[in-house]
N, C-alpha and C positions, 0 to 999 in steps of 0.2 A: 650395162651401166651399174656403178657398183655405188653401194651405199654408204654413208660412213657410218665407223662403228659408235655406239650409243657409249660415251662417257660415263663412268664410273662417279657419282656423285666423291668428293674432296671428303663430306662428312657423311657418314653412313647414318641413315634415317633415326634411329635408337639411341645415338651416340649422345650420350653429357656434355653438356657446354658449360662451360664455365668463365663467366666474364665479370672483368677487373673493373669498378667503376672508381674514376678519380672523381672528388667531391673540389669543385675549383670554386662555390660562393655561397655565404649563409645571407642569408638577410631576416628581420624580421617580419610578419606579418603587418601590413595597415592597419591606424585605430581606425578602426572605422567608423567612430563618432570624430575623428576630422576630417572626414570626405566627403565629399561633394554628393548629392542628390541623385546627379547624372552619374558618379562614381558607383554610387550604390546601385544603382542601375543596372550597370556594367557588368559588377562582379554578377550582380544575382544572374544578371542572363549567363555567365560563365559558369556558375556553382551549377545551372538549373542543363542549359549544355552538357556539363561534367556525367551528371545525373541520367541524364539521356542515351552518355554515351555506357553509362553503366547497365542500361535498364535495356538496352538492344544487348548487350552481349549476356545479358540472364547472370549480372551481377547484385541482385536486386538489395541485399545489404548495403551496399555499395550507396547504388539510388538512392536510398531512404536517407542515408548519411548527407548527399550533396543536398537534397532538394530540400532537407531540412536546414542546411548550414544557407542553402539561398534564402529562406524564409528569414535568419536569425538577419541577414541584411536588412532584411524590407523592414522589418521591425524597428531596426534602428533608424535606418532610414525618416520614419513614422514621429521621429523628435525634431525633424526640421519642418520647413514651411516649403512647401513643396508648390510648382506652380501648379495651376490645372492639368496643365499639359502631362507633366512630372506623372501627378497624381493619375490618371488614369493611363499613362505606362504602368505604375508601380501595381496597381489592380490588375490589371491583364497578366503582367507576371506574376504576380502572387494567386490569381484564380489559377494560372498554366503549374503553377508549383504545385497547387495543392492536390487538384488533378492529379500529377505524375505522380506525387503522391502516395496517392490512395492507391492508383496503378500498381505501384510497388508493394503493395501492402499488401494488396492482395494476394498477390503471386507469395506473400511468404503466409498465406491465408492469416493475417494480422485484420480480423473481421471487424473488432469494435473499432480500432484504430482506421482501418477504411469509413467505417461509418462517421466517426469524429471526424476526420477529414474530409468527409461531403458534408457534416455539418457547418465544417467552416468556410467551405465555399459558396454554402448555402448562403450563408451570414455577406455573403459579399454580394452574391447574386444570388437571388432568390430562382430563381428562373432559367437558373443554370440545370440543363436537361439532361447531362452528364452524368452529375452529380446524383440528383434527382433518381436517374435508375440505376447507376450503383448501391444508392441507399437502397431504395426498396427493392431491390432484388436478395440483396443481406438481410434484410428486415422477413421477404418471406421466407428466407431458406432456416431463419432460425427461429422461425413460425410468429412470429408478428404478424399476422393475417392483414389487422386492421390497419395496423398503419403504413404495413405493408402498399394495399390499396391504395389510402390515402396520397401515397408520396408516387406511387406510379401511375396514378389517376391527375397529378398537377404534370408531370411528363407527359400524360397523354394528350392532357389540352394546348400545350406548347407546341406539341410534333404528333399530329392526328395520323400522320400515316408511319411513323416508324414500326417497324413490326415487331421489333425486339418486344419494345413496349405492350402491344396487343399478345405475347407469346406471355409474359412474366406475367400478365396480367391474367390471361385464362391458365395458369399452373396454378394462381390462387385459388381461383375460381374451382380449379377439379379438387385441389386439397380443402377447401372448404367441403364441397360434396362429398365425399373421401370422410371427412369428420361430422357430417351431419349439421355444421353450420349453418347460419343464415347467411344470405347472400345480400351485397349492397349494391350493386350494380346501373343503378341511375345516376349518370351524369351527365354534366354537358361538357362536349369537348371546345365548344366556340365561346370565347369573351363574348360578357355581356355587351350590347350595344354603350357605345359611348366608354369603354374601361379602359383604360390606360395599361399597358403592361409598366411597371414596376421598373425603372431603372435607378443606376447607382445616384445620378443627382438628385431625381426625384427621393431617393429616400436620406440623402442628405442633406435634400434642406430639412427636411421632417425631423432628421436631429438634430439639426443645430451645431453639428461639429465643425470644426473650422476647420480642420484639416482631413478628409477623408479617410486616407491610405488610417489610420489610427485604429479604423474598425478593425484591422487584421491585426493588432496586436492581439487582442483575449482571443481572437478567434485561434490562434496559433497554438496556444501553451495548453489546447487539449491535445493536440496530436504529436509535439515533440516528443514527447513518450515513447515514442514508436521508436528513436532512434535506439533507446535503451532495450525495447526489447527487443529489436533487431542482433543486437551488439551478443542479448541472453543465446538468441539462435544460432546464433554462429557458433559462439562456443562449444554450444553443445551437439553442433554438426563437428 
């Protein structure tokens, strides 16, 4: 029985390609202060997508560009009156933004900039557990001992069994003994009886804003930043 023979690839694996692109339409970009709520929406989850799609192929400049261009939506977004509904989409992508984020930042070890961007997820959810050990894991690596602790000791009572958590937790602990430190180590990992954990309504009625998603405007224009020093990185790659 005889076999056939194995085809000779058309393009030989090495070979330059060189392809002609016709440009058939320009258009402008949307203002995006005439779009719709649900518009804004749209795009962010498209910018923050984009961003996704950058941050799985280890384009992480890339990332930092989309998920911050998704934020500059929600921002604007943040000048209409948004229904409830609206409003806590517009959180959950702006908390998933800020995340992906800090994600990106990392990988370009953009440390302060990861940390602002858990700070501003922080400012949305307090209780966001993510965020919460990204910071203090930064915080001890650049020897912030204490507050180190502090912020992976609010993780721990959130998520008592994640191990991460109890792992970042005992490196303090040995670089403490390592430096001859005192040690804090009493806490409690269970709510008090009768506490309430902390959510986005509950702390917006406590401020009185009328439109929520608002909170992520200051919280944003600490980490924008990041795009520019992204932009430094590359260059000088």
């Amino acid at each position: 029985m005889e076999c056939d023979a194995i085809k000779v690839p058309d393009v030989p694996a090495d070979a330059t390609l060189i392809y002609e692109v016709q440009l058939l339409n320009v258009r402008n970009a949307p203002d995006l202060k005439t779009l719709s709520v649900s518009d804004c929406i749209r795009i962010c989850k498209q910018k923050r997508e984009r961003g996704n799609y950058h941050f799985q192929r280890e384009d992480y400049h890339s990332a930092v560009k989309s998920y911050n261009l998704a934020l500059d939506v929600l921002n604007i977004s943040s000048e209409f009156n948004p229904s409830t509904q609206e409003a806590e989409e517009l959180q959950e992508d702006g908390l998933k933004c800020l995340n992906n984020l800090a994600a990106a930042q990392l990988k370009l070890n953009l440390r302060d900039e990861v940390i602002a961007s858990s700070n501003a997820v922080l400012q949305l959810d307090p209780n966001n557990v993510k965020a919460l050990f990204r910071k203090g894991k930064l915080l001890s690596e650049r020897g912030d001992y204490e507050e180190a602790m502090e912020t992976l000791k609010r993780a721990l009572k959130l998520e008592p069994s994640t191990k991460a958590i109890h792992a970042e937790l005992s490196k303090i602990v040995q670089k403490r003994i390592g430096q001859g430190g005192p040690l804090k180590l009493k806490y409690n990992l269970c709510q008090k009886p009768g506490e309430k954990r902390a959510t986005f309504h509950s702390e917006l009625q406590k401020s009185g804003l009328a439109i929520p998603w608002k909170w992520l405007f200051g919280a944003v224009i600490v980490v924008i930043g990041s795009v520019v020093t992204s932009v430094v990185l590359a260059a000088r790659g």
